[in-house]
C-alpha positions as CSV (number, residue, x, y, z in Angstrom):
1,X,93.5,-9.8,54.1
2,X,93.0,-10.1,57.9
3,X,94.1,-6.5,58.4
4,X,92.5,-6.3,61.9
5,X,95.4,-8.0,62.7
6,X,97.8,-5.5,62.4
7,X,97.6,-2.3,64.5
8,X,97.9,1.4,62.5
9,X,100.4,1.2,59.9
10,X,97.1,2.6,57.3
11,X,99.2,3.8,54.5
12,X,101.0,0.9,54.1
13,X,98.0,-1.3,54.2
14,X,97.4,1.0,51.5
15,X,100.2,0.3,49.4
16,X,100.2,-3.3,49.6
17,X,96.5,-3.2,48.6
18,X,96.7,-1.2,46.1
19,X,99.6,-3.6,44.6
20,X,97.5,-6.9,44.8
21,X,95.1,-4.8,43.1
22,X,97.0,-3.1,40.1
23,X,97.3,-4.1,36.9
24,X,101.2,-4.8,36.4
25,X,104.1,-6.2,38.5
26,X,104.8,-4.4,41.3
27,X,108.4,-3.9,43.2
28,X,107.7,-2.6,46.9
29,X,111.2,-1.2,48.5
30,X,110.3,-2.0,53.3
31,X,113.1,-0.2,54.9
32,X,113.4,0.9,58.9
33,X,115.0,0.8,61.8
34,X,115.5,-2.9,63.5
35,X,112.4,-3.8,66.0
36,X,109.9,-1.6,63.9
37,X,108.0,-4.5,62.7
38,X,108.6,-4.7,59.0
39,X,108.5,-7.9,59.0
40,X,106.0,-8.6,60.8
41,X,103.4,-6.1,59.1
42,X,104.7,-7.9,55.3
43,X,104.0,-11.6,56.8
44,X,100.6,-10.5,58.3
45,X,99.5,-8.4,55.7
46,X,100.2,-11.0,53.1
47,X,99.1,-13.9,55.8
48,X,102.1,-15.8,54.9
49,X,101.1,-16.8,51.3
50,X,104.2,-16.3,49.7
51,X,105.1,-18.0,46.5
52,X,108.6,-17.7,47.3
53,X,110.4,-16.7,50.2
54,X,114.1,-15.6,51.6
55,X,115.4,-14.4,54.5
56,X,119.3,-13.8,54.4
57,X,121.8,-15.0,57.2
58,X,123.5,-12.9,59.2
59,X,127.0,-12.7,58.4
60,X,126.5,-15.6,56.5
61,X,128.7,-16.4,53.4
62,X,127.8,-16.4,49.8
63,X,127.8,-20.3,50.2
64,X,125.4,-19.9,53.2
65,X,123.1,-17.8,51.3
66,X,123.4,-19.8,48.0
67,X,122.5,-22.8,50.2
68,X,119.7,-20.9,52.3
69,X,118.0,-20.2,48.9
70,X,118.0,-23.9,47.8
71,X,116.5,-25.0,50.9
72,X,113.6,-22.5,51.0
73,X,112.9,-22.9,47.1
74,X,113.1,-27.1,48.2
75,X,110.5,-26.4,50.6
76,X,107.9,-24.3,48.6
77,X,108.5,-26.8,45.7
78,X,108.0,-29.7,47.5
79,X,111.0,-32.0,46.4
80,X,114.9,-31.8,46.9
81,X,116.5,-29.2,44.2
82,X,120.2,-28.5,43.4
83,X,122.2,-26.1,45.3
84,X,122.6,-23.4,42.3
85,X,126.7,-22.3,41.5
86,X,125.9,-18.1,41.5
87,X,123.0,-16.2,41.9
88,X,122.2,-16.4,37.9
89,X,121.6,-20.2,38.5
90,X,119.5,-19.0,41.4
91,X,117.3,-16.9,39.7
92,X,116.8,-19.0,36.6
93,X,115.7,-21.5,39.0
94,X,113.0,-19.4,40.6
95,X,111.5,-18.1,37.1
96,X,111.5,-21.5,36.4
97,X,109.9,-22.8,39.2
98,X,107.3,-19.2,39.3
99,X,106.5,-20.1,35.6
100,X,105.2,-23.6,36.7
101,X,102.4,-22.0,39.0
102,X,99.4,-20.8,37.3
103,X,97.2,-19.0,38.8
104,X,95.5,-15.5,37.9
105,X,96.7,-13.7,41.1
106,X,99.5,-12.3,41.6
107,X,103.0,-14.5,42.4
108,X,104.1,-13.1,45.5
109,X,107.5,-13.3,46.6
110,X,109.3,-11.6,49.7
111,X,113.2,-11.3,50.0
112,X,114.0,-9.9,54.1
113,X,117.6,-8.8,55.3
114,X,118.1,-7.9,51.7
115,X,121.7,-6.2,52.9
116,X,122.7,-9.7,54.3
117,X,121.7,-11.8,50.8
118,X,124.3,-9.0,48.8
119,X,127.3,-10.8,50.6
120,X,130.6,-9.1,49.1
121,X,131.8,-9.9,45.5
122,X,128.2,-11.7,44.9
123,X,126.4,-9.8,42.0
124,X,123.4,-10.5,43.7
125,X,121.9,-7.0,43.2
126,X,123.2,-7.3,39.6
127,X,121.0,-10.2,39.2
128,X,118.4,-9.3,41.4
129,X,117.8,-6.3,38.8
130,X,118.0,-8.7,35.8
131,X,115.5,-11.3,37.5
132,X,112.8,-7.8,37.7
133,X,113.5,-6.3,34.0
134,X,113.9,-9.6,32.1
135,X,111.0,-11.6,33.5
136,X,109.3,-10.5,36.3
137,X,108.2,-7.3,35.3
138,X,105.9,-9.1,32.8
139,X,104.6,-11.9,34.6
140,X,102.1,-10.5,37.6
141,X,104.3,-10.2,40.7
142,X,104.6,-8.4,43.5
143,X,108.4,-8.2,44.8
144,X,108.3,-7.1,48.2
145,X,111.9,-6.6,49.5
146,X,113.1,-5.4,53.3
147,X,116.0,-4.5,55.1
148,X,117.0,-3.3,58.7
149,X,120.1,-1.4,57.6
150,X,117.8,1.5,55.8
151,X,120.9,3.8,54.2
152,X,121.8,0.6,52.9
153,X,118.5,0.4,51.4
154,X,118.0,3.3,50.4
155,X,121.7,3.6,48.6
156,X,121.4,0.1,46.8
157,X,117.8,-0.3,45.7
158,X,116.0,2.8,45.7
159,X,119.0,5.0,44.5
160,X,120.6,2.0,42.2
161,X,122.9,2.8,39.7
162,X,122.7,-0.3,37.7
163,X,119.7,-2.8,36.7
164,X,117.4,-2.0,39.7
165,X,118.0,1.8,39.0
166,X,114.2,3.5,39.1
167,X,112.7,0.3,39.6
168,X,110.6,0.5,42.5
169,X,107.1,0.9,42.2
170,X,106.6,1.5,46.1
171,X,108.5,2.1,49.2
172,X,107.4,1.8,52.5
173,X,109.5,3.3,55.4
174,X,108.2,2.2,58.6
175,X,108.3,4.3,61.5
176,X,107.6,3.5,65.2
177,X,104.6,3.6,66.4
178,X,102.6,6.9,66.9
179,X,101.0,7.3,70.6
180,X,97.8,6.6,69.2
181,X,98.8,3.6,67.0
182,X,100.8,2.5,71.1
183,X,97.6,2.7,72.7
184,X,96.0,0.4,70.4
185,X,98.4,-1.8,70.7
186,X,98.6,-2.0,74.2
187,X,94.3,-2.5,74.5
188,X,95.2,-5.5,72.2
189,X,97.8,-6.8,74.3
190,X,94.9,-6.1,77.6
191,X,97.4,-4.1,78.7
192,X,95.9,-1.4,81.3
193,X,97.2,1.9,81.0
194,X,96.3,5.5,81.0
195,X,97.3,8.2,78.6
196,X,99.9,9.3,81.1
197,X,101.1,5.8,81.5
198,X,101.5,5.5,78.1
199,X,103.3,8.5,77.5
200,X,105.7,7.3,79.7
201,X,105.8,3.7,78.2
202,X,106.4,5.9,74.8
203,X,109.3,8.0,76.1
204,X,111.2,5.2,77.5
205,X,110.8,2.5,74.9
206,X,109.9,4.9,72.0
207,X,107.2,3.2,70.2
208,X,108.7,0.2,69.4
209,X,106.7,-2.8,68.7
210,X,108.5,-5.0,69.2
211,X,109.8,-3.5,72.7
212,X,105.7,-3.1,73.6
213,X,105.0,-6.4,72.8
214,X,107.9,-7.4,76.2
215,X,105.6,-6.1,78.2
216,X,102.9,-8.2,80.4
217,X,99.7,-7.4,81.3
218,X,99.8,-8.3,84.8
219,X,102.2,-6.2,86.0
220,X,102.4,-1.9,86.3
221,X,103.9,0.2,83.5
222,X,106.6,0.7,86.4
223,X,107.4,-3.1,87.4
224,X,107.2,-3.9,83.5
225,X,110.0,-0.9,83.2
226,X,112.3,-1.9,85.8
227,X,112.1,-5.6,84.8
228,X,113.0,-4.8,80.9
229,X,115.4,-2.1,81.6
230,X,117.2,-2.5,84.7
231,X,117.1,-6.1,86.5
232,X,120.6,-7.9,85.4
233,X,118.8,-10.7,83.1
234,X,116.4,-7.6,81.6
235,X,116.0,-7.8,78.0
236,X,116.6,-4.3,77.0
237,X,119.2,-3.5,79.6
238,X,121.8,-4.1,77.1
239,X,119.9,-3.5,73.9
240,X,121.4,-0.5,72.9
241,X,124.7,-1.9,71.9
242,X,123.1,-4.8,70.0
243,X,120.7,-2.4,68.3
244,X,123.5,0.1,66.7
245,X,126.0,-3.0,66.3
246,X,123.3,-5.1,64.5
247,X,123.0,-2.2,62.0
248,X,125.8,-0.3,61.2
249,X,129.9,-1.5,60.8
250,X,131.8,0.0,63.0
251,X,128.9,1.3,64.9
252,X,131.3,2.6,67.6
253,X,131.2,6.0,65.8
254,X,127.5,5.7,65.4
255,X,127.5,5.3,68.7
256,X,129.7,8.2,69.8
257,X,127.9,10.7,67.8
258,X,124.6,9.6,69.3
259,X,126.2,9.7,72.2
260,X,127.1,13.9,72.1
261,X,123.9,14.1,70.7
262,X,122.5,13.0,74.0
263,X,124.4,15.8,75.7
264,X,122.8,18.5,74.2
265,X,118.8,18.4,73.9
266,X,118.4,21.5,71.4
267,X,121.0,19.3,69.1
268,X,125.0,19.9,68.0
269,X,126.1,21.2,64.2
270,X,128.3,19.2,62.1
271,X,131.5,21.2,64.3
272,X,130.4,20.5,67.2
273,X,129.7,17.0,67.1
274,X,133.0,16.5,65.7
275,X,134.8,18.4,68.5
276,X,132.7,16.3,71.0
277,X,133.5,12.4,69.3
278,X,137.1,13.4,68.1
279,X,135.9,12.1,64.6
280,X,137.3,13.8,61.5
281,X,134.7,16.5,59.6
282,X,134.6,14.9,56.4
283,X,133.1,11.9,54.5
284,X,132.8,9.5,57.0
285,X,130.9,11.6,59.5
286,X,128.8,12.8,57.0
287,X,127.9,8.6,56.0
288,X,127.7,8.5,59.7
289,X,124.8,10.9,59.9
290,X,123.3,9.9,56.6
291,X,123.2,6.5,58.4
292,X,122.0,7.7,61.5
293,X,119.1,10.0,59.7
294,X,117.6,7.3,57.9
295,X,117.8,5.0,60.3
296,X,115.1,7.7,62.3
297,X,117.7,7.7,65.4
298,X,117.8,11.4,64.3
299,X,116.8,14.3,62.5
300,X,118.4,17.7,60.7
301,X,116.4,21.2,61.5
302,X,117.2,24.1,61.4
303,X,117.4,26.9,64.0
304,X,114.8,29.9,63.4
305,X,117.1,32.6,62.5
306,X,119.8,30.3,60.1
307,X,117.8,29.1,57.4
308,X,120.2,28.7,54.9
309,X,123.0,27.5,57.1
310,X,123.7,26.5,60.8
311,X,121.6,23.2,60.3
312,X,121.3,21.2,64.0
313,X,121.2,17.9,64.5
314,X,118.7,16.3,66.9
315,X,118.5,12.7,68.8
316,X,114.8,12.2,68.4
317,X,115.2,7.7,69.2
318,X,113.2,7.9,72.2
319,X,114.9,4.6,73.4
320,X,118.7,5.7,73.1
321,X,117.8,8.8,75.5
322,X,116.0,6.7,77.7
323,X,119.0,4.4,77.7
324,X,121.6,7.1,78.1
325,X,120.1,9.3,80.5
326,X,119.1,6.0,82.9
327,X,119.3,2.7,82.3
328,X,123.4,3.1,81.6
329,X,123.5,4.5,84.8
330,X,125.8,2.3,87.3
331,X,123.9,3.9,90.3
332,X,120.4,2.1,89.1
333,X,121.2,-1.0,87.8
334,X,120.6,-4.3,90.1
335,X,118.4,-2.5,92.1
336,X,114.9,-3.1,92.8
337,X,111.8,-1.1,92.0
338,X,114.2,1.4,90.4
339,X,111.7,3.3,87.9
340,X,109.2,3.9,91.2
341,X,112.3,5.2,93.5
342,X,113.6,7.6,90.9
343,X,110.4,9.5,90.5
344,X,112.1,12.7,92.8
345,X,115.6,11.8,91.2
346,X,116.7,15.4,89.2
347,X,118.1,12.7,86.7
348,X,114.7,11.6,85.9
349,X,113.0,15.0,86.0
350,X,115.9,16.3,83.4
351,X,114.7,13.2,81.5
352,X,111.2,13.8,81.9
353,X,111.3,16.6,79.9
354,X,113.6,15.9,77.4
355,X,111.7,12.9,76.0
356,X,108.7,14.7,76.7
357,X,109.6,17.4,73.7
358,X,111.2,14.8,71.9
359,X,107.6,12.7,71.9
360,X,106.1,16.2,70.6
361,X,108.7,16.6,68.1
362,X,108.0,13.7,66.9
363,X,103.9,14.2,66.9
364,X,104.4,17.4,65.1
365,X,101.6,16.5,62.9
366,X,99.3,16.4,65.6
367,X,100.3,19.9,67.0
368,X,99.8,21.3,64.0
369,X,96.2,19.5,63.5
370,X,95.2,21.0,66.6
371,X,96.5,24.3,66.3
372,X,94.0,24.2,62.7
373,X,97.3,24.5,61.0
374,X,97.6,21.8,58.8
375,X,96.5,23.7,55.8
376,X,98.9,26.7,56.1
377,X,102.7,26.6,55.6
378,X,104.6,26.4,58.4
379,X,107.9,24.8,59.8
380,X,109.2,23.5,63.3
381,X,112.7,24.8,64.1
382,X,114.0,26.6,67.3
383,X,115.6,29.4,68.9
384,X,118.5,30.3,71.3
385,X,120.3,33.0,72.6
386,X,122.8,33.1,74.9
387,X,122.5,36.7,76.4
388,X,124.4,39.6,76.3
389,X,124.7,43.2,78.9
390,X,121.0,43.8,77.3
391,X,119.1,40.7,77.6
392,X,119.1,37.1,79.2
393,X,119.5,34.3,77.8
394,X,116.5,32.0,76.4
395,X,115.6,28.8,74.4
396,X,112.7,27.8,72.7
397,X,112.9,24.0,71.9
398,X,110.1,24.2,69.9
399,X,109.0,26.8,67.4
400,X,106.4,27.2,64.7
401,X,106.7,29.7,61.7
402,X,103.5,30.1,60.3
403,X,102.7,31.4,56.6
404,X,99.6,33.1,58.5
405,X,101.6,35.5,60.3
406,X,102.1,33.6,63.3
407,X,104.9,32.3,65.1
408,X,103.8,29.8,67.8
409,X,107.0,30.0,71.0
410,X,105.9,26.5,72.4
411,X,106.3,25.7,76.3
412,X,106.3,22.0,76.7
413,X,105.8,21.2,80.5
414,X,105.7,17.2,81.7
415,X,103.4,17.5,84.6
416,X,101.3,14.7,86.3
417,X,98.8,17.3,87.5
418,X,97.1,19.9,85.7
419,X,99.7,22.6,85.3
420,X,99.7,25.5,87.8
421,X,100.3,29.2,86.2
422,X,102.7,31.1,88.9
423,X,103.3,35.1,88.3
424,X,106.2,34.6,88.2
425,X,106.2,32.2,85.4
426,X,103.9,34.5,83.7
427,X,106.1,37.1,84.0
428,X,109.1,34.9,82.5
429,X,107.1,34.1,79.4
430,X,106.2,37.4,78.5
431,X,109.9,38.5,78.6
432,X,110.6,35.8,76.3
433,X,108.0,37.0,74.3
434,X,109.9,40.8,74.5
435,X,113.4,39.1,73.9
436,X,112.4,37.3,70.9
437,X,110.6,39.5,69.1
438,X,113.4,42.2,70.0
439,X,116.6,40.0,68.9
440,X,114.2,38.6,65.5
441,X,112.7,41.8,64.8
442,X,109.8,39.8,63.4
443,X,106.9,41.3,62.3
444,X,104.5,38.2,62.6
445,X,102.5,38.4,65.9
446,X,104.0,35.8,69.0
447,X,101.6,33.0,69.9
448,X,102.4,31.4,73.4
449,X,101.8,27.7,73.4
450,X,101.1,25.4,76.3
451,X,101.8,21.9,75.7
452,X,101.3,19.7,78.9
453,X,100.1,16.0,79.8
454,X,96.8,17.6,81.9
455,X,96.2,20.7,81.0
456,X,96.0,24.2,82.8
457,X,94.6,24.6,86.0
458,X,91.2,26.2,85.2
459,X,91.0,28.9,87.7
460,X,94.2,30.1,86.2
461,X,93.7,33.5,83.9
462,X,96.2,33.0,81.2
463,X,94.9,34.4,77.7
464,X,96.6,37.6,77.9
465,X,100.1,35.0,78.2
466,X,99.5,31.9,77.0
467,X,97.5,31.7,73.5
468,X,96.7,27.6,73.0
469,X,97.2,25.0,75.1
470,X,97.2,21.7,74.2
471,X,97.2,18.1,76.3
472,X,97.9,14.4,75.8
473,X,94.3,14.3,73.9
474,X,95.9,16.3,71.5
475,X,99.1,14.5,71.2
476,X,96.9,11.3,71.2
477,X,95.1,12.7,67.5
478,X,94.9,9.4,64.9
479,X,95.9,11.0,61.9
């Protein structure tokens, strides 16, 4: 396999490998968000050597996919088949035609949109099941089958009731790209960047591929902004409607609740985003968030002192902040060179450092590698307080509870200068230090992190306030 070809995505080279290599049939569940490149990475991987192949039709009707599959089955055969009556007749077509081909490899055979094939009423997941335990399962394939909608997924194929119930071998959820994984992918594109560039590139677009793959070389990570995101033909200046319609029914509500969460960076409970959207606290908001969750638009945590209840949720879709907190913005549309003017905007600095903790949220892995923490026990959550006649208020966005006896209080600073160390700043972080360990009562000892884009000015004396400091090199780890 030509896997140069294919940026990152290591553990699922893995698993595909490891399934043209095993000795039985192998069922491999893709799910993730739309954009993410499932596709993509299955066709590459697998350079297009399908025995059989399906990708379902939008909206399309039973008839439409009935008739999709007899065209694609016409083509791989080589002659003119019969439009089958269900999707029985379908699949004992396929065996049919799969039993003709000898060869010792494995048959390969990819079904995409998988929630768009199971049109209503269809039995197609019925049959789907009794294609794999009646005849696949003991002839050498590898199923590999995708889908954008991933609680679908999840719900119908991994957590079947029926015939495909426990019949995955593999899954494969596919996550954005990693800053690492978007810088390689930007050299391949010869796209010039820095690591601050990129950063930026990643906290506006999110670590999309397909998004990075917009952008062209010969223009500035600025220009290639402002021409995606906010010129009146721009590509993704109206993506964020398509995105959550082309996923979710009645994607409204999805789109409300993302919406509060937007509001409110250290995330809302259940109540609260109820309250916000006017949407009712019972099953539907709770499908709503499953949907949401799974889809990696967001994430449940919980806050450092409510461990067993008071769970938060968090927007951590780079893109949807992005979109919310600018590019919806009537003021900056049409305009020219909008990105580069907004740089002193308090709109952009309040964004700045939003996405900023969101992108190290969501390299967690990668603080904890270089805090040498990988290897002990320890969980992310957060703190706040709202202050009372004894103490101010505070917020720690980001928290570590070590098994070590350590609690790391992280300070995450978006600076495009090394980061300058004031007294008074100083003198604020240690009375955060005093607050929290007076309102925990904690006996583990306080670690002060420092996680910036350059670092801290050198001349600066800190270790008696700020413990580790980390930069964009750490951030940038490929683990």
């Amino acid at each position: 396999m030509k896997e140069n070809l294919l940026i990152g995505r290591k553990k699922q080279k893995e698993i595909f490998r490891d399934a043209i290599k095993s000795n039985r049939s192998e069922f491999i569940v893709v799910y993730g968000r739309r954009r993410v490149g499932k596709t993509y990475l299955i066709k590459t991987y697998f350079k297009n050597k399908f025995d059989y192949e399906l990708t379902g039709i939008q909206n399309g009707s039973l008839s439409d996919q009935l008739e999709n599959f007899k065209e694609k089955l016409s083509e791989q055969i080589g002659e003119e088949v019969a439009k089958p009556k269900n999707w029985m007749s379908a699949f004992t077509m396929l065996k049919k035609y799969l039993s003709s081909k000898k060869k010792k490899q494995k048959k390969l055979i990819f079904l995409d949109e998988l929630p768009w094939i199971d049109t209503h009423k269809s039995k197609f997941l019925g049959m789907l099941g009794h294609f794999w335990n009646d005849w696949a399962l003991y002839n050498n394939v590898v199923l590999v089958v995708c889908g954008s909608a991933a609680s679908w997924m999840i719900k119908n194929v991994l957590n079947n009731k029926g015939g495909l119930h426990n019949r995955a071998t593999q899954y494969v959820s596919l996550e954005p790209f990693t800053l690492s994984e978007t810088e390689q992918f930007l050299k391949a594109k010869k796209i010039k960047a820095n690591r601050y560039q990129i950063v930026q590139i990643y906290m506006a677009l999110g670590g999309i591929p397909y998004y990075l793959e917009l952008l062209k070389p010969q223009q500035s990570i600025p220009q290639n902004i402002d021409r995606l995101c906010f010129e009146s033909n721009g590509f993704l200046r109206d993506e964020f409607d398509r995105l959550y319609k082309s996923l979710f029914d009645k994607a409204e509500n999805h789109i409300a609740v993302v919406k509060a969460l937007a509001s409110k960076w250290k995330g809302l409970t259940r109540k609260e985003i109820a309250t916000i959207t006017g949407l009712s606290d019972g099953g539907g908001l709770t499908k709503i968030l499953e949907e949401l969750e799974k889809s990696a638009f967001i994430q449940t945590y919980f806050p450092f002192d409510k461990k067993k209840k008071g769970s938060l949720f968090r927007l951590t879709d780079n893109f949807s902040l992005f979109y919310l907190k600018l590019i919806s913005q009537r003021g900056l549309r049409n305009q020219e060179n909008v990105f580069l003017k907004i740089f002193t905007n308090q709109k952009f600095k309040i964004w700045c450092g939003y996405a900023f903790e969101n992108t190290c949220f969501i390299h967690s892995r990668q603080v904890s590698r270089a805090l040498g923490i990988s290897s002990i026990i320890h969980e992310y959550s957060s703190y706040q307080f709202s202050g009372n006649k004894t103490y101010d208020g505070i917020q720690i966005d980001l928290l570590i509870d070590r098994a070590d006896g350590i609690i790391n209080l992280c300070e995450v600073k978006f600076s495009k200068a090394l980061f300058k160390l004031t007294s008074s700043y100083k003198t604020n972080l240690v009375e955060r230090e005093d607050t929290f360990e007076s309102l925990t009562k904690t006996k583990k000892t306080i670690f002060t992190t420092l996680i910036t884009t350059q670092g801290l000015h050198q001349s600066e004396e800190h270790l008696d306030v700020i413990q580790n400091v980390l930069t964009l090199e750490d951030l940038f780890m490929d683990i």
